[in-house]
PDB file of N, H, CA, C and O in Angstrom:
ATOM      1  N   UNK A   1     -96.193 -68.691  32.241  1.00  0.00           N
ATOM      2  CA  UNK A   1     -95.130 -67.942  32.915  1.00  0.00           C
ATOM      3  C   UNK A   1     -95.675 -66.632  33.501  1.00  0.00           C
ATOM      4  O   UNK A   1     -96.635 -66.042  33.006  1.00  0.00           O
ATOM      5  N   UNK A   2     -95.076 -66.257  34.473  1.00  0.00           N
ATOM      6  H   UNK A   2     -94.296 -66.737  34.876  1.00  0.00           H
ATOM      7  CA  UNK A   2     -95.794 -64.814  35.114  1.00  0.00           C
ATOM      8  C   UNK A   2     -94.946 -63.662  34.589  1.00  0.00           C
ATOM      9  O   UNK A   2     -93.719 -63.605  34.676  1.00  0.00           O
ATOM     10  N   UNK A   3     -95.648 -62.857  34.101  1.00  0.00           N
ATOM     11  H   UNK A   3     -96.644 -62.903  34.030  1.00  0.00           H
ATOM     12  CA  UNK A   3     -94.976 -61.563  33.888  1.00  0.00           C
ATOM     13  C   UNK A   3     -93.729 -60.986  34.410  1.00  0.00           C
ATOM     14  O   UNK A   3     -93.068 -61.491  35.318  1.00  0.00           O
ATOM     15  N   UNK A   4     -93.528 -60.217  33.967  1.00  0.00           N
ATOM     16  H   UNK A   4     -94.064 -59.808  33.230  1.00  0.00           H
ATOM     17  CA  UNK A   4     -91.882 -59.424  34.651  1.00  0.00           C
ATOM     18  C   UNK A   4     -92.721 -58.656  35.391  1.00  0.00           C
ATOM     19  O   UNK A   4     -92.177 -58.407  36.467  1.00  0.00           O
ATOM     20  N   UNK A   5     -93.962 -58.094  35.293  1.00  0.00           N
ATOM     21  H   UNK A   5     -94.405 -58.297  34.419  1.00  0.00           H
ATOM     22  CA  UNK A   5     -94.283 -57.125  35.999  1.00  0.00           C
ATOM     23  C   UNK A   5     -94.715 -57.182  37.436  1.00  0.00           C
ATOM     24  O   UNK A   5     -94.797 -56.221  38.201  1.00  0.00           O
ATOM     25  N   UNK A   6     -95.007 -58.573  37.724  1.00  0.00           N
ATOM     26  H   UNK A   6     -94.940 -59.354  37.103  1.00  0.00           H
ATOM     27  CA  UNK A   6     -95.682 -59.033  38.955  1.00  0.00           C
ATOM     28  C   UNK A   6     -94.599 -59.242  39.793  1.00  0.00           C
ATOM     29  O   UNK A   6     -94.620 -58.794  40.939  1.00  0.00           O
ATOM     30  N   UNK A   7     -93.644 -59.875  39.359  1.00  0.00           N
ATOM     31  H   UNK A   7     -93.627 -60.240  38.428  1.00  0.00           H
ATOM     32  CA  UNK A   7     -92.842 -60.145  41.100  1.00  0.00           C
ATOM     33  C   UNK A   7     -92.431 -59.051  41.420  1.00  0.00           C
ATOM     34  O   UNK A   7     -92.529 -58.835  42.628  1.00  0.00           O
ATOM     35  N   UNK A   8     -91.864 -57.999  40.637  1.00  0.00           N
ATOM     36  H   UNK A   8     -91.784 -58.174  39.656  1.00  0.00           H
ATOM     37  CA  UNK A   8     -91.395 -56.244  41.630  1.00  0.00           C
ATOM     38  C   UNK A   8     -92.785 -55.948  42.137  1.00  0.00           C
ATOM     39  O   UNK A   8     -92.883 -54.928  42.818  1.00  0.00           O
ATOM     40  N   UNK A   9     -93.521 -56.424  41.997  1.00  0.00           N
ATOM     41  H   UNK A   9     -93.442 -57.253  41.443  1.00  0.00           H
ATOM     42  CA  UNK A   9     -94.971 -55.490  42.349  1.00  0.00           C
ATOM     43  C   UNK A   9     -95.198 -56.478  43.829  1.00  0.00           C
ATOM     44  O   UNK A   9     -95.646 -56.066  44.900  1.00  0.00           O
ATOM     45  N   UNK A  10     -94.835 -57.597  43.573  1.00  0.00           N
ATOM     46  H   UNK A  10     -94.472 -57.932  42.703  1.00  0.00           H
ATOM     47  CA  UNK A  10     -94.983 -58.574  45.156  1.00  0.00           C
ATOM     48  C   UNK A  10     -93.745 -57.840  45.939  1.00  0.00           C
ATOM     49  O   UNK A  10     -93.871 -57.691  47.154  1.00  0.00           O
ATOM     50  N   UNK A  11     -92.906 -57.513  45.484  1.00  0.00           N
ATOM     51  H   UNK A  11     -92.803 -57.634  44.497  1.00  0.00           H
ATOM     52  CA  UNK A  11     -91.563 -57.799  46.359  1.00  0.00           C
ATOM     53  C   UNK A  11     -92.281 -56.418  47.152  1.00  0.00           C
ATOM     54  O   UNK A  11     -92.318 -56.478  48.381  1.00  0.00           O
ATOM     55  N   UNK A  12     -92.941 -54.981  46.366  1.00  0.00           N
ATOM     56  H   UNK A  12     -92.911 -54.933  45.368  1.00  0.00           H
ATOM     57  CA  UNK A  12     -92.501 -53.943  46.464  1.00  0.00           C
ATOM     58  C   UNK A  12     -93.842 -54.087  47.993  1.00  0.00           C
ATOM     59  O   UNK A  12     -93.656 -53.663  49.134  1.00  0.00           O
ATOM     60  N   UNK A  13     -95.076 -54.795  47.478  1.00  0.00           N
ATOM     61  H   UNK A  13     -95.227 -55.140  46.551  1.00  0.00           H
ATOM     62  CA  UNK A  13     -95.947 -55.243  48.710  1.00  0.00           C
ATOM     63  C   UNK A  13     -95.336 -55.459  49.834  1.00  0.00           C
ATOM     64  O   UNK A  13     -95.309 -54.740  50.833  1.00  0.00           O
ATOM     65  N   UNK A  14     -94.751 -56.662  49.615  1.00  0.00           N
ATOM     66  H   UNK A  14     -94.772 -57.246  48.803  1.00  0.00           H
ATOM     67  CA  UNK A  14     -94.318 -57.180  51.112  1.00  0.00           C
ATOM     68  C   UNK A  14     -93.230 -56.078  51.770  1.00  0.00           C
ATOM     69  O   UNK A  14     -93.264 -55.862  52.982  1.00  0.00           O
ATOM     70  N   UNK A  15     -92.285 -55.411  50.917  1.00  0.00           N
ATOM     71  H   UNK A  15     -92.258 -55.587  49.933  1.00  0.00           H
ATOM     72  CA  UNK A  15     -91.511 -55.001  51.921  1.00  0.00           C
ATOM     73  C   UNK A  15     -91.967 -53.628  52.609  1.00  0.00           C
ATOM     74  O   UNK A  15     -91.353 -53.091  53.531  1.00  0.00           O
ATOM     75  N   UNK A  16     -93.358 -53.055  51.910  1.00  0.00           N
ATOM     76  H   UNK A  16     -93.858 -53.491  51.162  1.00  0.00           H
ATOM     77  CA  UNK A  16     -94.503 -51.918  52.450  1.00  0.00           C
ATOM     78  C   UNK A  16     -94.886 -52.405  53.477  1.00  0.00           C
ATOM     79  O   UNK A  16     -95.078 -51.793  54.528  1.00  0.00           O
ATOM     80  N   UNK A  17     -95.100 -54.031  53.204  1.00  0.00           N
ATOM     81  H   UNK A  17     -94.944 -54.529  52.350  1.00  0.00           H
ATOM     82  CA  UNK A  17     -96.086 -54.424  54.674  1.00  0.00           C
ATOM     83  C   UNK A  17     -94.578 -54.979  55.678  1.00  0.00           C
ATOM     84  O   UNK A  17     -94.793 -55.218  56.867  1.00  0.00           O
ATOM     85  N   UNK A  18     -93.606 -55.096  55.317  1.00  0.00           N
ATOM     86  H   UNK A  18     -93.432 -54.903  54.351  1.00  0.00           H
ATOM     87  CA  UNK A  18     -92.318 -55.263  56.474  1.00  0.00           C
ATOM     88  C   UNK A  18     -92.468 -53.685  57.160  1.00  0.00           C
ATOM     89  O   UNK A  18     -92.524 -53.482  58.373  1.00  0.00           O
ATOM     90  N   UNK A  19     -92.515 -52.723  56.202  1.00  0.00           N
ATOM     91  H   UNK A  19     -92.470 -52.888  55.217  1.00  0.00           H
ATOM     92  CA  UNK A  19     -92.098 -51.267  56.864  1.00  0.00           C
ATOM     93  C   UNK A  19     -92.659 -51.400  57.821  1.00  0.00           C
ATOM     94  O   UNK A  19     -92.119 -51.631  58.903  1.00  0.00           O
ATOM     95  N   UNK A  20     -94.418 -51.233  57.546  1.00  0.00           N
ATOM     96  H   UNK A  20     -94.856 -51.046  56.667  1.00  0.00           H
ATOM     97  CA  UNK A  20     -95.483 -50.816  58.525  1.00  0.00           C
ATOM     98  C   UNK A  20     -95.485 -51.402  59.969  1.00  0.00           C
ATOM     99  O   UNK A  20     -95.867 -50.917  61.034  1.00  0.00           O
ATOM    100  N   UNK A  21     -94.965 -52.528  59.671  1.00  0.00           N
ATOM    101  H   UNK A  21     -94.655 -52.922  58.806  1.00  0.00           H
ATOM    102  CA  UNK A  21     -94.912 -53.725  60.639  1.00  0.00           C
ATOM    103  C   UNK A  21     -93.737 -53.178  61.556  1.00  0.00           C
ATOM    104  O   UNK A  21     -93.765 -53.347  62.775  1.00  0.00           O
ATOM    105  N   UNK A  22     -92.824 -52.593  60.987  1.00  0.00           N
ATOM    106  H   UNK A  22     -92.802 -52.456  59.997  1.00  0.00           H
ATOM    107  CA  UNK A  22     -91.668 -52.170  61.837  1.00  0.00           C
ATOM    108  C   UNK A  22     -91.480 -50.921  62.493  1.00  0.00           C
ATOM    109  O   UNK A  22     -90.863 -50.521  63.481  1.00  0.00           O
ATOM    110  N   UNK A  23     -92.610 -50.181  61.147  1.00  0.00           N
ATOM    111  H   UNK A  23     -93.111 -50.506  60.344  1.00  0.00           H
ATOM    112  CA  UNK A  23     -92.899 -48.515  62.607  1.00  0.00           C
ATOM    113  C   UNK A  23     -93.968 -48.928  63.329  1.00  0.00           C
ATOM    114  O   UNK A  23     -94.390 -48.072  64.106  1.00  0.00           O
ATOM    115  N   UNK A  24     -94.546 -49.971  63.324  1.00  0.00           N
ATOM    116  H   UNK A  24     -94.203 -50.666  62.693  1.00  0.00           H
ATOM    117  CA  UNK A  24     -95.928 -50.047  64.016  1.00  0.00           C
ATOM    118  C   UNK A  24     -95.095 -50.895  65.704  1.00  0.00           C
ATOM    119  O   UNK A  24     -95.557 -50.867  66.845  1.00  0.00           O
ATOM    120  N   UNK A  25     -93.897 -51.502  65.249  1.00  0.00           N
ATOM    121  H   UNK A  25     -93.522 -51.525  64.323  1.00  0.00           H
ATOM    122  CA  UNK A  25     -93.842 -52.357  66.720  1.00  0.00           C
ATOM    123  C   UNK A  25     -93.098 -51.253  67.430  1.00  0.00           C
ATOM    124  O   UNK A  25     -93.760 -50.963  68.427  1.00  0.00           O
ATOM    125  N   UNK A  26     -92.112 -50.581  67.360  1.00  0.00           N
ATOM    126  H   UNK A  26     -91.575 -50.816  66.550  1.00  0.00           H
ATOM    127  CA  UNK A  26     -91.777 -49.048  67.941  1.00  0.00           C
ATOM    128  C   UNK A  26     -92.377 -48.286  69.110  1.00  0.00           C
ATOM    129  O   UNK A  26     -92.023 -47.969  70.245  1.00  0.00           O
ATOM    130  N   UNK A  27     -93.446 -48.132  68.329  1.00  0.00           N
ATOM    131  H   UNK A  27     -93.734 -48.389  67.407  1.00  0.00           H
ATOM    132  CA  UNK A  27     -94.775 -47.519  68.886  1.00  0.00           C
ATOM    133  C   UNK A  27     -95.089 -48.364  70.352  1.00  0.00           C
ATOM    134  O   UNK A  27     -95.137 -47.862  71.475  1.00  0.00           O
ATOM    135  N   UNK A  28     -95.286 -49.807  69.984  1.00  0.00           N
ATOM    136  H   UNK A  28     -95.246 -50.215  69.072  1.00  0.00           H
ATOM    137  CA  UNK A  28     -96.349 -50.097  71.346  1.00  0.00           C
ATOM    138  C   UNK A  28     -95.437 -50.609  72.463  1.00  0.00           C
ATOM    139  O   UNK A  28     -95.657 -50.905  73.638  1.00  0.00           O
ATOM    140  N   UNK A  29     -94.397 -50.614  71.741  1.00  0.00           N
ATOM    141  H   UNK A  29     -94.218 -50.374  70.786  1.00  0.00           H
ATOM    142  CA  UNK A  29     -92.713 -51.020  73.002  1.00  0.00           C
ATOM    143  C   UNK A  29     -92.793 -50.065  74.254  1.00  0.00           C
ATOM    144  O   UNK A  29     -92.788 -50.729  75.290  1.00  0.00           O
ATOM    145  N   UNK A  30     -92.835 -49.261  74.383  1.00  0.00           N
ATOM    146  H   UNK A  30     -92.838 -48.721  73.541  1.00  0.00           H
ATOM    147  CA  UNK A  30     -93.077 -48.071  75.227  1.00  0.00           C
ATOM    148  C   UNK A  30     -93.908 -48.166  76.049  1.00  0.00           C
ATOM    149  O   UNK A  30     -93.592 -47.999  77.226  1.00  0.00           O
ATOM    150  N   UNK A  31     -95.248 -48.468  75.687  1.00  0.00           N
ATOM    151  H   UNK A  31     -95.506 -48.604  74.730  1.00  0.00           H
ATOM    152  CA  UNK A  31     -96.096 -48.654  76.269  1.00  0.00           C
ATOM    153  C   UNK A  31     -96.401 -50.331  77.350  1.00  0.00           C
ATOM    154  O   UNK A  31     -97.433 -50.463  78.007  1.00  0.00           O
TER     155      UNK A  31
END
């Protein structure tokens, strides 16, 4: 079984890498 500690630690990844992904497309719209 996987820890309690690992899936908040995935969830908390991916939705860091949703952020980045979402100030990063912002940016090149403009251009």
């Amino acid at each position: 079984m996987v820890p309690n500690v690992i899936v908040p630690l995935l969830v908390f990844i991916l939705l860091f890498l949703v952020g980045t992904m979402a100030k990063a497309l912002p940016l090149y719209q403009p251009m």
